[in-house]
N, C-alpha and C positions, 0 to 999 in steps of 0.2 A: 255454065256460070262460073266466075270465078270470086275470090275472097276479096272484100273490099279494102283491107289495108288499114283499116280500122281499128284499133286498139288489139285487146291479147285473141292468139290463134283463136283459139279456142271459142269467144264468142263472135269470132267472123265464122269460123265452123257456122255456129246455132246459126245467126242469123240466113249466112246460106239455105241451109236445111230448111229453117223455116219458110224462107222464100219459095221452096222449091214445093212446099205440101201447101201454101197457099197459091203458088200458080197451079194448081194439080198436078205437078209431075209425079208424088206421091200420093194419091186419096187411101180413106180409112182402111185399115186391114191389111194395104199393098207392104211387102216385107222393103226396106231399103237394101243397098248393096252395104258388102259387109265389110268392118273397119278395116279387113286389108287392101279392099276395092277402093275404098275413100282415100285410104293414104296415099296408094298407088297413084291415083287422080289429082291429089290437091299437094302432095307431098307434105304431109303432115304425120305425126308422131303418130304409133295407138295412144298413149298417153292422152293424146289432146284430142283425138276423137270420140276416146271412151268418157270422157268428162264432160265431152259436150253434148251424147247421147242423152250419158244417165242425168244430166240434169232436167234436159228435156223429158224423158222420163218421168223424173218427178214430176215435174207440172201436171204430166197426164196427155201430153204432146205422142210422146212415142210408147210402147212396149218391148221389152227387152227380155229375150229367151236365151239360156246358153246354145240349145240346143238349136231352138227354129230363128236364133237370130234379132233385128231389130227391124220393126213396124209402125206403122201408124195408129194409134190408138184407135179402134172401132167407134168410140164413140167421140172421137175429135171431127170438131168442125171451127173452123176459122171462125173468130169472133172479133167484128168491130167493137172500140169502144161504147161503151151509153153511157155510163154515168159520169158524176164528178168528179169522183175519186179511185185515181189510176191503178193505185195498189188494190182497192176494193174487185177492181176490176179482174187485176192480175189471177188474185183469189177465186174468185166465182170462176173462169174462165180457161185457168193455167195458161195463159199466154206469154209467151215473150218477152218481157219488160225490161226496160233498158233509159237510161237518162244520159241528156247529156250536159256539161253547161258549158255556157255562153259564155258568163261575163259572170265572175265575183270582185264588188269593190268595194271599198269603204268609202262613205263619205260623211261631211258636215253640212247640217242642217242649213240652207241657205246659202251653202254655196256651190257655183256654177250653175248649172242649167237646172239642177232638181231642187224643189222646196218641196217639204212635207208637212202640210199644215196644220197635224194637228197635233204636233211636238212643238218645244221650245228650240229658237233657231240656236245653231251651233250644237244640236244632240249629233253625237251619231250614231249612225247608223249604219246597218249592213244590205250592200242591195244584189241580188241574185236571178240570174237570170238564166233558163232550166227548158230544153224541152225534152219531152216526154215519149217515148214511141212505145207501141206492142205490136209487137208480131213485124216489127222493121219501119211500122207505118206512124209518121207522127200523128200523137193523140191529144197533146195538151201542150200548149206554151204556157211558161210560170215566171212571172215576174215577181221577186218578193221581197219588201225592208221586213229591216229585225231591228227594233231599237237596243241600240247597245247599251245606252246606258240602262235599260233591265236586262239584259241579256248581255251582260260583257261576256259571256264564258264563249259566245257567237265568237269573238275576234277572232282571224286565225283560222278559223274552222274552211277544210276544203270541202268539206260535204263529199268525197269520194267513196266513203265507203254506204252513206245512204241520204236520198234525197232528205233537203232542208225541213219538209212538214213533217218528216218521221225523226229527223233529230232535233226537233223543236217540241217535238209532242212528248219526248222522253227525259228532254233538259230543260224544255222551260214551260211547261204545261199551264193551260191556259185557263179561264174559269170562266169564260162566255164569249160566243162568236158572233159576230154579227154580220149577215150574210144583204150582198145586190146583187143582180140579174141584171144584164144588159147585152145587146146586141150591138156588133160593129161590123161594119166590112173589112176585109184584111185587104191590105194595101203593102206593098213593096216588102219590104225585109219579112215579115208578119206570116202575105202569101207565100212566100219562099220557106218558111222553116215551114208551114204546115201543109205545104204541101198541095195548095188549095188556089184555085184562079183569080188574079187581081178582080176584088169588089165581092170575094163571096162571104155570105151571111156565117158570122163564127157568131159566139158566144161565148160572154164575159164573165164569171162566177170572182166577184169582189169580196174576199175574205179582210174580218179585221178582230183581232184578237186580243181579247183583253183579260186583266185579271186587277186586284185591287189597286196594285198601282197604278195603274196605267192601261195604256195601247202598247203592248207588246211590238205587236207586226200588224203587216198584210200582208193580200198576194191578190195579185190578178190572173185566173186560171182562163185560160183563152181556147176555148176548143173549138173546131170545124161545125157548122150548127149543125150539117148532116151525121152526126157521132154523138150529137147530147141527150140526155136524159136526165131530166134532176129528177133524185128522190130521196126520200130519207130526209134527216134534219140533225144536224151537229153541236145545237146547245139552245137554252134558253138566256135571254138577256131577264136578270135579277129583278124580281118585282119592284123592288124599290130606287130603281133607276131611273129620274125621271130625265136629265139630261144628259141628252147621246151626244160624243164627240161628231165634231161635223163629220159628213160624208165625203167629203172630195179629198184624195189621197196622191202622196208624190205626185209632183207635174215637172216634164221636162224630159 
């Protein structure tokens, strides 16, 4: 196998690695070749091997001994995703995790192909677009607005150092979610980032975030149906709420 060419050494290393204890060329226990076998091989630093190790490591992916060297952690086994939330998953799991995006752009309310109907036309807004992989394998496509006019501190933002739901959850905290469930087939661009064969059954998780002023955001979380699991629950809508913003969100 060789390195994909893909962003810094170091996690084209991990992902390698990873690839290789998920097609079994490594299983639990089996010691890897040691980082001056890998350098030898891939022509890489220790530097950047020993980093890509011990992070793996961390997760609970590998075991690191000075003496016997580094392994697969005995009680690792590859894990698809289940649930909704990617990072939730990373956690339970120690996998892999990695994002990538797509598309970040600004726009106004009403114009060109996107209306968001249940803002005033000319807000803008932020739109993002994200997918998700663990363990190398995509797990989530994320489509997301962020109203700017509550969120101007969004403008600008590259979201590079962490996905938009974890720097939203820290800069613009929300105070009730209101969650849809739906099914789609993936079709053309859709199949292609997840990985998945034209017409198969994914699943839709319609996030919409609100707080007193307003509808902050959404997201449409799009994952493979054969990977989903909901559970848990992420907020109550306020007893005293009796009229919900419509349901139908960006179109276009």
């Amino acid at each position: 196998m060789k390195l994909d060419g893909a962003g810094p050494l170091f996690k084209q290393f991990q992902r390698l690695v990873v690839q290789q204890i998920a097609d079994g060329d490594y299983r639990p226990g089996e010691r890897l070749p040691s980082e001056a076998e890998f350098m030898k091989r891939y022509g890489l630093s220790r530097q950047t091997i020993s980093k890509a190790l011990s992070e793996l490591a961390e997760r609970g992916m590998l075991e690191r001994n000075k003496r016997a060297g580094t392994s697969v952690a005995m009680g690792y086994r590859p894990a698809a995703p289940t649930r909704n939330e990617i990072l939730t998953e990373l956690i339970d799991h120690g996998a892999l995790y990695e994002y990538r995006i797509l598309a970040l752009q600004e726009h106004r309310n009403g114009e060109g192909q996107i209306r968001w109907a249940e803002v005033p036309l000319g807000t803008r807004f932020l739109q993002v677009e994200l997918l998700h992989l663990l363990n190398n394998s995509p797990a989530q496509h994320e489509r997301r607005f962020v109203n700017l006019d509550l969120v101007p501190i969004a403008r600008g933002q590259s979201f590079t150092d962490e996905p938009p739901a974890q720097w939203l959850l820290a800069n613009a905290p929300w105070s009730w979610v209101q969650r849809r469930i739906r099914a789609v087939n993936a079709q053309g661009d859709l199949a292609r980032l997840l990985a998945v064969p034209e017409g198969a059954a994914c699943v839709v998780l319609e996030r919409r975030m609100f707080r007193d002023e307003g509808l902050l955001g959404l997201a449409y979380l799009t994952h493979p149906g054969d990977r989903f699991v909901l559970s848990g629950d992420v907020g109550l809508v306020p007893a005293g709420l009796t009229a919900r913003p419509k349901a139908e969100g960006p179109s276009g």
